[in-house]
Backbone bond lengths (Angstrom), bond angles and torsions (degrees), N, CA, C in turn:
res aa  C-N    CA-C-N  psi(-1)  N-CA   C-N-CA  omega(-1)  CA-C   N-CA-C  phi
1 X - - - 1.451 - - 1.512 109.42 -
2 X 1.131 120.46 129.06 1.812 128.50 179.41 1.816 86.08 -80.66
3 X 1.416 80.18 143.91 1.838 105.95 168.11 1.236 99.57 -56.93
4 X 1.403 143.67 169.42 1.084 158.77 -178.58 1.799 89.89 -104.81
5 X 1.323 121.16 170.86 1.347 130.19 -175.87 1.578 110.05 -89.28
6 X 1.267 108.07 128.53 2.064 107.12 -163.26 1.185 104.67 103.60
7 X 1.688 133.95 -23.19 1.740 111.89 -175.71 1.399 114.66 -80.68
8 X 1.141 93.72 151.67 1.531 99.80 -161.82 1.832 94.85 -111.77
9 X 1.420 129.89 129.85 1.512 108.92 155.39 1.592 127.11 -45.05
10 X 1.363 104.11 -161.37 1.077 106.61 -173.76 1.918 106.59 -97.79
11 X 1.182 121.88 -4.25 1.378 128.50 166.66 1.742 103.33 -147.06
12 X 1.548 101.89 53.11 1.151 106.59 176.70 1.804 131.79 61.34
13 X 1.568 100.61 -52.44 1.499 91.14 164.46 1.623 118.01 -126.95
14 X 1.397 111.90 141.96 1.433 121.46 -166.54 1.793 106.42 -43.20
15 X 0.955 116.58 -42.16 1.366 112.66 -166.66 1.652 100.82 -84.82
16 X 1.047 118.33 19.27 1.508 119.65 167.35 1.791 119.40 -98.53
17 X 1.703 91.40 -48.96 1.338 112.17 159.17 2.020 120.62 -0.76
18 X 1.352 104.52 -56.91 1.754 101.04 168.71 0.985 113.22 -42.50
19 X 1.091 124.59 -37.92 1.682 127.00 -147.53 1.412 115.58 -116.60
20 X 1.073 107.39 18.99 1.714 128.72 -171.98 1.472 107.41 -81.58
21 X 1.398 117.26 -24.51 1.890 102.92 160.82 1.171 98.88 -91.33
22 X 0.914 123.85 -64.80 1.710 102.09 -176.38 1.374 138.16 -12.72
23 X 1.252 86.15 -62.29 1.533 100.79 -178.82 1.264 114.06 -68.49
24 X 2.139 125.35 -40.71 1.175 124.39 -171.80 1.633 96.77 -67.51
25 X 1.365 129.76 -41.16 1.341 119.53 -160.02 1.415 99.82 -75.73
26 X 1.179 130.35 -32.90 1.607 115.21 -167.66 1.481 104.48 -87.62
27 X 1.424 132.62 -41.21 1.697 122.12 161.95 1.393 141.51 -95.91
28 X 1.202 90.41 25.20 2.160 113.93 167.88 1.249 104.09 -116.78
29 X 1.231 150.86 -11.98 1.469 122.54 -147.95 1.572 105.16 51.15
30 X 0.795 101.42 37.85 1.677 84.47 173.84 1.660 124.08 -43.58
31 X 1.409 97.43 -65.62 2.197 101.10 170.09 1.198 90.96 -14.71
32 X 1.617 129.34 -69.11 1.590 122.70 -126.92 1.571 106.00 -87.71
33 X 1.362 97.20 -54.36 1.338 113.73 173.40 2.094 110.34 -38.53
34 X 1.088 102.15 -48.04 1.370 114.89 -146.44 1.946 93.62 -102.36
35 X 0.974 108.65 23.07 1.604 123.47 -159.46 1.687 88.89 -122.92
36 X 1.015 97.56 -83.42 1.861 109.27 170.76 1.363 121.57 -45.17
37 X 1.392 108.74 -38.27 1.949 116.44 168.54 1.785 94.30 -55.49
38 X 1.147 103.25 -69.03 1.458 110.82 -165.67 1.650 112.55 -53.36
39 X 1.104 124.72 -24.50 1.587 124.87 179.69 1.700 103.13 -94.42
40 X 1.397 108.77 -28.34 1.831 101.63 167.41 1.296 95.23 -73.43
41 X 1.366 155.19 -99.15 1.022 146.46 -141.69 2.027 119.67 -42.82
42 X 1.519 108.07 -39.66 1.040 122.51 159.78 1.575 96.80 60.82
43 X 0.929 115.46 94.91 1.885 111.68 -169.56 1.551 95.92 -97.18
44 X 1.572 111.44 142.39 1.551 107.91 174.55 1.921 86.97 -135.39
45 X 1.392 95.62 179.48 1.027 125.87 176.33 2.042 110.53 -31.23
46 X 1.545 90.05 -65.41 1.345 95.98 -154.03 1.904 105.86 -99.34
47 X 1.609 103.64 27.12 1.764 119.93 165.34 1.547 104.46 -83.12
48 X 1.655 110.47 134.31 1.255 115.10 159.30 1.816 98.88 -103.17
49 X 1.210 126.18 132.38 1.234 134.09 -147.07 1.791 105.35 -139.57
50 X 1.895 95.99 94.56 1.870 79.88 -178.58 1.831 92.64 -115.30
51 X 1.532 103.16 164.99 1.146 107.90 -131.82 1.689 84.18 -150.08
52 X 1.925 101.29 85.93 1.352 103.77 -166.00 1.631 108.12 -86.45
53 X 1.562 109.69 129.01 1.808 112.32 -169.58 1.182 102.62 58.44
54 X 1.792 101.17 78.64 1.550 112.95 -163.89 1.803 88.14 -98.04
55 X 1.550 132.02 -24.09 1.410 119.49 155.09 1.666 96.15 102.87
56 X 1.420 101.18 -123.29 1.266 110.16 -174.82 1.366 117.10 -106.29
57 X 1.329 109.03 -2.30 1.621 111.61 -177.74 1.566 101.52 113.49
58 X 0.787 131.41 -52.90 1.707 131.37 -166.77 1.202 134.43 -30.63
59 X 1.705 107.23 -22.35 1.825 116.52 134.58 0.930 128.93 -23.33
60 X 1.463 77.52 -94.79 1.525 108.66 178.18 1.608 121.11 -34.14
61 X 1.455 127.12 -51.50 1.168 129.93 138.21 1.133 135.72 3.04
62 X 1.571 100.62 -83.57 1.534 111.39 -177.29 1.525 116.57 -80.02
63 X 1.413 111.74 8.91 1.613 103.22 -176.30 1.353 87.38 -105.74
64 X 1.454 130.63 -56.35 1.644 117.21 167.40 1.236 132.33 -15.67
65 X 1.567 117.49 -50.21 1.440 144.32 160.70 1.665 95.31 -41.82
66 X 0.969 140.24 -52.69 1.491 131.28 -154.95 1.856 102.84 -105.34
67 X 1.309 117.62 -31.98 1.286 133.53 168.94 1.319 134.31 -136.58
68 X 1.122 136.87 130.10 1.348 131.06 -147.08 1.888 105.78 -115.49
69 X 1.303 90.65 -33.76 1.262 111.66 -176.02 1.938 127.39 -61.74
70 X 1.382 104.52 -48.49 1.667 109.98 164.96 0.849 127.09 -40.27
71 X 1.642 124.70 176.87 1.182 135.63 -163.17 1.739 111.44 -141.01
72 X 1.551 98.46 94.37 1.019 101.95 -168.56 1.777 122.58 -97.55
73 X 1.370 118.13 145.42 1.519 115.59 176.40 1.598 113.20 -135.99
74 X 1.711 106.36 111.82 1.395 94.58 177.26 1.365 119.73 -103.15
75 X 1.142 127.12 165.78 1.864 117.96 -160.78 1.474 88.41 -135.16
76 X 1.658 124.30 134.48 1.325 127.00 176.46 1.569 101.99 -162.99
77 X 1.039 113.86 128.03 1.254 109.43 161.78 1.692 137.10 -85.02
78 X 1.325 106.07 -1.87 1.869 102.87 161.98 1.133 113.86 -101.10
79 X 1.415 108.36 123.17 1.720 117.28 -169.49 1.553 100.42 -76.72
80 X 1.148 127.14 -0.36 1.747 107.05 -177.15 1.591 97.88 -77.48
81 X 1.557 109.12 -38.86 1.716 121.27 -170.27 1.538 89.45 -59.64
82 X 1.275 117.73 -38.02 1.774 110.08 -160.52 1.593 105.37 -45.43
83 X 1.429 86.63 -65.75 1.640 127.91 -161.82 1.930 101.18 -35.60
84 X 1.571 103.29 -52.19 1.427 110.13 -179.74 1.446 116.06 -70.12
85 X 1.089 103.44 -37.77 1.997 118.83 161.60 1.161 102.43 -28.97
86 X 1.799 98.60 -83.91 1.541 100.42 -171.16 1.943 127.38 -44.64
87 X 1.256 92.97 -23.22 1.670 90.67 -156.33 1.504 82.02 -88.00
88 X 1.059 134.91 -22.37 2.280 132.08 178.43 1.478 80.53 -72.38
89 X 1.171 156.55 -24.93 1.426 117.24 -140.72 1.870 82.71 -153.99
90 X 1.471 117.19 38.11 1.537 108.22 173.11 1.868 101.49 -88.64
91 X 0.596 131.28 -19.84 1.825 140.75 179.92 1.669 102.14 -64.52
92 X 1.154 111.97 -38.73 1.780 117.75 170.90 1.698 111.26 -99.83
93 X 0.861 138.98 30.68 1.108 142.18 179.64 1.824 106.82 -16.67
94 X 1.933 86.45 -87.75 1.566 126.54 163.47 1.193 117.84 -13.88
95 X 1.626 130.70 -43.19 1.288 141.04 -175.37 1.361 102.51 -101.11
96 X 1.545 140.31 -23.81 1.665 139.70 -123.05 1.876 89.38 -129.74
97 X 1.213 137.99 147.46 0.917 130.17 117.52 1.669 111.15 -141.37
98 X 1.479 108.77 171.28 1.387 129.88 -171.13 1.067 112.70 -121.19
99 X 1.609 135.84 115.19 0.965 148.16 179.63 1.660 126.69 -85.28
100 X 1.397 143.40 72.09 1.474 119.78 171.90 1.125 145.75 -60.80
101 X 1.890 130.54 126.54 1.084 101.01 -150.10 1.983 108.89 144.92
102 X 0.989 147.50 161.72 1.255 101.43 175.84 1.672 93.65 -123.74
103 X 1.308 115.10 -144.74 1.777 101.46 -147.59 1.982 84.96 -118.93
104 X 1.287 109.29 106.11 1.343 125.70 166.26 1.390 118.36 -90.48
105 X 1.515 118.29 -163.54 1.057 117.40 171.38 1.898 114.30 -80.94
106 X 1.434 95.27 -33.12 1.786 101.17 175.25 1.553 112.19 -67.82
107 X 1.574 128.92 -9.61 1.332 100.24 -156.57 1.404 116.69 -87.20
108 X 1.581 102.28 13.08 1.660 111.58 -175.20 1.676 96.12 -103.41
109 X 1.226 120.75 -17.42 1.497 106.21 -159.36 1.607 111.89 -63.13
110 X 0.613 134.49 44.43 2.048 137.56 -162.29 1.949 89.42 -158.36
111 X 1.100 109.23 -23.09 1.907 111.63 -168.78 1.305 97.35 -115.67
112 X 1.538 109.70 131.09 1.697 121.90 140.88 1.324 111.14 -34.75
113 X 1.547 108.27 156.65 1.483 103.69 -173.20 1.765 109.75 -83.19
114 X 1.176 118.16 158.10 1.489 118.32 -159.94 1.386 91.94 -92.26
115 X 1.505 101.35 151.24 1.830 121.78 168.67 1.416 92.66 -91.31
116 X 1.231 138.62 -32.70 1.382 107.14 167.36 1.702 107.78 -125.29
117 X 1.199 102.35 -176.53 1.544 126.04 151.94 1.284 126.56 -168.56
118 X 1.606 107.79 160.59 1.613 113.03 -133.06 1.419 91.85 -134.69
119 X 0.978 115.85 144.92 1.824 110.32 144.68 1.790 110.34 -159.72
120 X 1.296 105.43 146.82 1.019 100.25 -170.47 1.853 109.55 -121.91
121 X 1.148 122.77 146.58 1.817 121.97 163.46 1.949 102.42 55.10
122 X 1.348 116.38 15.89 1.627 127.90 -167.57 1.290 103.41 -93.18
123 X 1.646 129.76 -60.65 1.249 130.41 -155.65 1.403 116.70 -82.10
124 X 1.516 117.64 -12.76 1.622 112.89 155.03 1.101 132.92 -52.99
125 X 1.547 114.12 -34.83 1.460 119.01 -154.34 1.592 94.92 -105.50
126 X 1.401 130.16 23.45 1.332 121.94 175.75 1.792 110.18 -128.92
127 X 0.935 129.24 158.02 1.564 136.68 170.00 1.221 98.46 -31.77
128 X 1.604 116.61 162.96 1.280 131.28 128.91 1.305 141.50 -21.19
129 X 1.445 106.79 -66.99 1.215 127.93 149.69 1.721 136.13 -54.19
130 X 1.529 99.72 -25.74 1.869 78.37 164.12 1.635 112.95 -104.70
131 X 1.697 107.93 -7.91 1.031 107.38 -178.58 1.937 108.90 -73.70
132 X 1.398 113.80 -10.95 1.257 109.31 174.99 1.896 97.04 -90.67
133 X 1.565 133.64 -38.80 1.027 113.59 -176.83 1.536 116.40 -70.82
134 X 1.838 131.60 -33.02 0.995 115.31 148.38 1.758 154.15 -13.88
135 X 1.620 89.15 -60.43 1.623 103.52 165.19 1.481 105.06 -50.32
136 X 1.490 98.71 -60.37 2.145 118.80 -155.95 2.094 86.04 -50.73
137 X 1.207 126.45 -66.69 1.347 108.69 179.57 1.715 136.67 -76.52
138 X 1.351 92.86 8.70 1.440 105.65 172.97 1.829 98.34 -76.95
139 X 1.083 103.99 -50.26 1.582 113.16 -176.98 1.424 110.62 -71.51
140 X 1.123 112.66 -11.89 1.722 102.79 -176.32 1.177 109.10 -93.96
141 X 1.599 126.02 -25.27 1.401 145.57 -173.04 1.377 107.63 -76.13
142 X 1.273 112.57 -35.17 1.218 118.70 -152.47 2.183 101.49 -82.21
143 X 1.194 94.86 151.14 1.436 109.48 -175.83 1.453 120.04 -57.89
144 X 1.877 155.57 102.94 1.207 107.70 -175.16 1.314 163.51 -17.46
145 X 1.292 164.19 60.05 1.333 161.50 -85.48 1.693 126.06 59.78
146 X 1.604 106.72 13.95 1.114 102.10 178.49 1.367 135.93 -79.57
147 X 0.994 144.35 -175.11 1.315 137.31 161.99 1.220 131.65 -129.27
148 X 1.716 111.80 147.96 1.358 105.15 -178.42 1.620 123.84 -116.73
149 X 1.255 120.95 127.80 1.410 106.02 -167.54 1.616 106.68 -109.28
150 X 1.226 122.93 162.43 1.654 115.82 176.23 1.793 94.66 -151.10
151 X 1.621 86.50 154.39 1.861 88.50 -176.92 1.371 80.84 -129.22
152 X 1.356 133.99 113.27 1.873 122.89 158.22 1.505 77.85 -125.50
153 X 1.564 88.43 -163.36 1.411 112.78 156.54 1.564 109.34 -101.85
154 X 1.175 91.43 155.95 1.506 120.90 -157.89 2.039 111.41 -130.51
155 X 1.425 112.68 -162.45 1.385 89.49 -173.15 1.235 123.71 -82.64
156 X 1.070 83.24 154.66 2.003 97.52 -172.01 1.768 104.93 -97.80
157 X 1.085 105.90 86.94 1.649 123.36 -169.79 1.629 106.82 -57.07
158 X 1.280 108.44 -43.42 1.904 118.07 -148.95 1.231 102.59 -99.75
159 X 1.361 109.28 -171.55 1.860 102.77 -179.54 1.639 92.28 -98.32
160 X 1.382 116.25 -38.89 1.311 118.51 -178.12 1.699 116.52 -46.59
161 X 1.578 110.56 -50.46 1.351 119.80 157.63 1.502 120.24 -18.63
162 X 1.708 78.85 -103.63 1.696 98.52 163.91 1.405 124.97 -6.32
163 X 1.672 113.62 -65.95 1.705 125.72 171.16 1.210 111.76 -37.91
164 X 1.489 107.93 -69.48 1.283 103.85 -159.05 1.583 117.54 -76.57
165 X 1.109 114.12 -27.34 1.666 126.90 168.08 2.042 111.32 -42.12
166 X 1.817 86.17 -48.17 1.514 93.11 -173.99 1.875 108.74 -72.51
167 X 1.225 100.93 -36.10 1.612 101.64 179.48 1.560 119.83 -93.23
168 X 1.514 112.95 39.56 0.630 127.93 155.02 1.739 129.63 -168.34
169 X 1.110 111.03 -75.28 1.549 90.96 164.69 1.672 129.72 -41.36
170 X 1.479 100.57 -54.95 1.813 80.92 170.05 1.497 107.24 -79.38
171 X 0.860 145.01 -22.76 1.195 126.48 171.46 1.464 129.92 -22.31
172 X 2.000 99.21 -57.84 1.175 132.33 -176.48 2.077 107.70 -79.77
173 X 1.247 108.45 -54.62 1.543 112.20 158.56 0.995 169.51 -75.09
174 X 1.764 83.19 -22.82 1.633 104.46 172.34 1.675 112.26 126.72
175 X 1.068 147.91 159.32 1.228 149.88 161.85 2.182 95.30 -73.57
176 X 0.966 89.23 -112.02 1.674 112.36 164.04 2.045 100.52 31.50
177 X 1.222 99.97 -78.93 1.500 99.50 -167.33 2.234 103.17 -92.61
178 X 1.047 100.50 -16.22 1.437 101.72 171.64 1.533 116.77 -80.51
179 X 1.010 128.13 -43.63 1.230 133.28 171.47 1.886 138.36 -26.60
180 X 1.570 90.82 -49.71 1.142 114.90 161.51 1.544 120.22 -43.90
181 X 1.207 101.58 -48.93 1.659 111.18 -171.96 1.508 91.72 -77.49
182 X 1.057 135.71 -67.43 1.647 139.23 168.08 1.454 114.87 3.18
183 X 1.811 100.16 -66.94 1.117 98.91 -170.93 1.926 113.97 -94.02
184 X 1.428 99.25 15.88 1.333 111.46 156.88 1.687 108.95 70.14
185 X 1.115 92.58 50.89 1.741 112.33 161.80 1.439 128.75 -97.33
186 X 1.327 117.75 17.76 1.809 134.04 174.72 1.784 104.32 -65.35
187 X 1.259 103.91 -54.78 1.751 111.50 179.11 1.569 111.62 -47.75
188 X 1.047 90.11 -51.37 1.828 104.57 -173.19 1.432 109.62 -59.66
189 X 1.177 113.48 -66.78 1.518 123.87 170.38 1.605 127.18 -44.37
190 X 1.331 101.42 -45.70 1.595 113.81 140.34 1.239 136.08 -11.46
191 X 1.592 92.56 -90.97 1.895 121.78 165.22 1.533 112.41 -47.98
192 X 1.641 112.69 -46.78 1.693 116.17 175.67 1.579 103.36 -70.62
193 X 1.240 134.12 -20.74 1.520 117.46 -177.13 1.623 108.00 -97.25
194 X 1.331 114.70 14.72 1.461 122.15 -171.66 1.479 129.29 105.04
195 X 1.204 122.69 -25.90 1.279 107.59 -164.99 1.966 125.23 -85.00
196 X 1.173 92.82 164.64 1.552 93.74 -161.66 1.747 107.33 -108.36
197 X 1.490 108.17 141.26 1.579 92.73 -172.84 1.275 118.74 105.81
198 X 1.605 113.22 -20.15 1.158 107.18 -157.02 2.006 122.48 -55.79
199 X 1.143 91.43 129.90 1.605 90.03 172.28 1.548 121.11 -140.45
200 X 1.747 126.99 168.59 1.179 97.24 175.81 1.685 84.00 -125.72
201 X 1.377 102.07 132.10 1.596 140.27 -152.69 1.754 84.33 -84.67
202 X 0.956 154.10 -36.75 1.755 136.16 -145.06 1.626 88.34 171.31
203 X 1.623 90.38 142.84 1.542 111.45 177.96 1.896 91.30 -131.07
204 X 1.416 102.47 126.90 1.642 108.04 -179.13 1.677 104.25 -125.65
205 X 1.519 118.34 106.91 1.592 135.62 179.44 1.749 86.32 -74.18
206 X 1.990 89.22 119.66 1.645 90.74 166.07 1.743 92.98 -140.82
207 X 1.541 116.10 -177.53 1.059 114.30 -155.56 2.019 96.04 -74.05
208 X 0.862 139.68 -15.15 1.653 145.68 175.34 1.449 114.40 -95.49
209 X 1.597 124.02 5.87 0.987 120.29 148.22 1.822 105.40 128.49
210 X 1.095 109.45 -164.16 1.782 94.75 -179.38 1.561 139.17 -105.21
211 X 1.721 115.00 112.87 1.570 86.04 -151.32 1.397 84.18 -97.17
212 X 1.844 104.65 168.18 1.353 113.50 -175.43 1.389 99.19 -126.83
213 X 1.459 114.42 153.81 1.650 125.09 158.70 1.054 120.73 -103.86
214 X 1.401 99.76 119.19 1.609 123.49 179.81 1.861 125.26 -90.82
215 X 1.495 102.46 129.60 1.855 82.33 171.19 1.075 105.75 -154.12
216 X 1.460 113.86 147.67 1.338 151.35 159.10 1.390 159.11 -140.42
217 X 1.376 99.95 142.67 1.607 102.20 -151.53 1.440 118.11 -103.10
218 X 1.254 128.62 132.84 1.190 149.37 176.12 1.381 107.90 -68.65
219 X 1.985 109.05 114.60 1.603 87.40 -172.87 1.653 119.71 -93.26
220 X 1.661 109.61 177.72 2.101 107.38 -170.93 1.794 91.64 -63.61
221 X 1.356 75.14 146.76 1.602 102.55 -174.42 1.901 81.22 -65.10
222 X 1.299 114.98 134.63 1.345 141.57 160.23 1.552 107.16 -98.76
223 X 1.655 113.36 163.81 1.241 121.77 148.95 1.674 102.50 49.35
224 X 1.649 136.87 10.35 1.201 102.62 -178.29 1.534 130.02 100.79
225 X 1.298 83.31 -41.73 2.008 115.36 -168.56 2.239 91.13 -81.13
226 X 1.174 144.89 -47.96 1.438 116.94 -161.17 1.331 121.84 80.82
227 X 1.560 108.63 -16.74 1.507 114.45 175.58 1.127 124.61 -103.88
């Protein structure tokens, strides 16, 4: 499948792609960051768990590590990230699948609706605009009472922030679609795509600037209505 026009890899250019843990674990904090994602989401047995710009697998991974039992689906559209996905997560097959492709309104129709959804380091590297239609179908997909969690970066309050965010993430992405998150418009976009609760749970200072965890909840279907 060709990228659609605007996708960005996961370090901007495909032939970088190998080296995309590397690099995330040594200039994110990743452990820490990705430690706290994994204890908010808290995966049990009876979570269907999709996992939008699921990357290379390394989620997916670490939530296995804590639960073995769920039912996980990650949705990405660069098949090199797939490919490495699959081979972290061939031991779970049965529970695991990988989706190519990116996350529409069809990519659930074959899946029950999920108790959660996830995305992680995704909503920087896209517009304004899909990062608000993203949310809007994260919430529509999602199961009554579900929840949605997100790990990007978020606002960059300090000057120290700011710096390092600019000399490096946009550096590597762009001003234009990163920015947004900068000035810390994830909550908002949130609240405008529906969800209730919204909060951002943990702010983690790493050397590319500060990512935050975000969550929100999908409220019980009332009245019939799901909304």
């Amino acid at each position: 499948m060709s990228p659609r026009i605007g996708y960005t890899p996961p370090l901007r250019y495909r032939s970088l792609t190998p080296f995309y843990d590397g690099v995330i674990a040594l200039l994110t904090r990743e452990r820490t960051w990705r430690t706290e994602l994994v204890r908010q989401i808290d995966p049990s047995p009876a979570d269907f768990i999709v996992d939008v710009g699921s990357g290379t697998g390394s989620l997916a991974l670490a939530l296995r590590k804590v639960d073995t039992q769920h039912v996980y689906l990650g949705i990405d559209p660069d098949i090199q990230a797939l490919v490495r996905a699959r081979k972290k997560l061939s031991a779970f097959k049965d529970k695991s699948d990988f989706q190519s492709g990116y996350f529409t309104p069809t990519s659930l129709a074959a899946y029950p609706a999920p108790t959660k959804i996830v995305s992680s380091l995704v909503l920087h590297q896209v517009t304004l605009d899909e990062k608000s239609k993203i949310l809007a179908l994260m919430h529509s997909q999602l199961s009554p009472g579900g929840t949605c969690i997100i790990a990007d970066y978020g606002h960059q309050k300090t000057r120290v922030e700011k710096t390092l965010f600019r000399l490096t993430v946009q550096a590597l992405d762009g001003v234009a679609d990163t920015q947004p998150n900068a000035d810390g418009v994830i909550p908002q976009l949130m609240q405008n795509a529906g969800f209730a609760e919204v909060e951002q749970t943990i702010r983690i200072a790493t050397p590319t600037g500060t990512i935050s965890i975000y969550r929100g909840l999908k409220k019980p279907q009332q009245d019939g209505s799901g909304t």
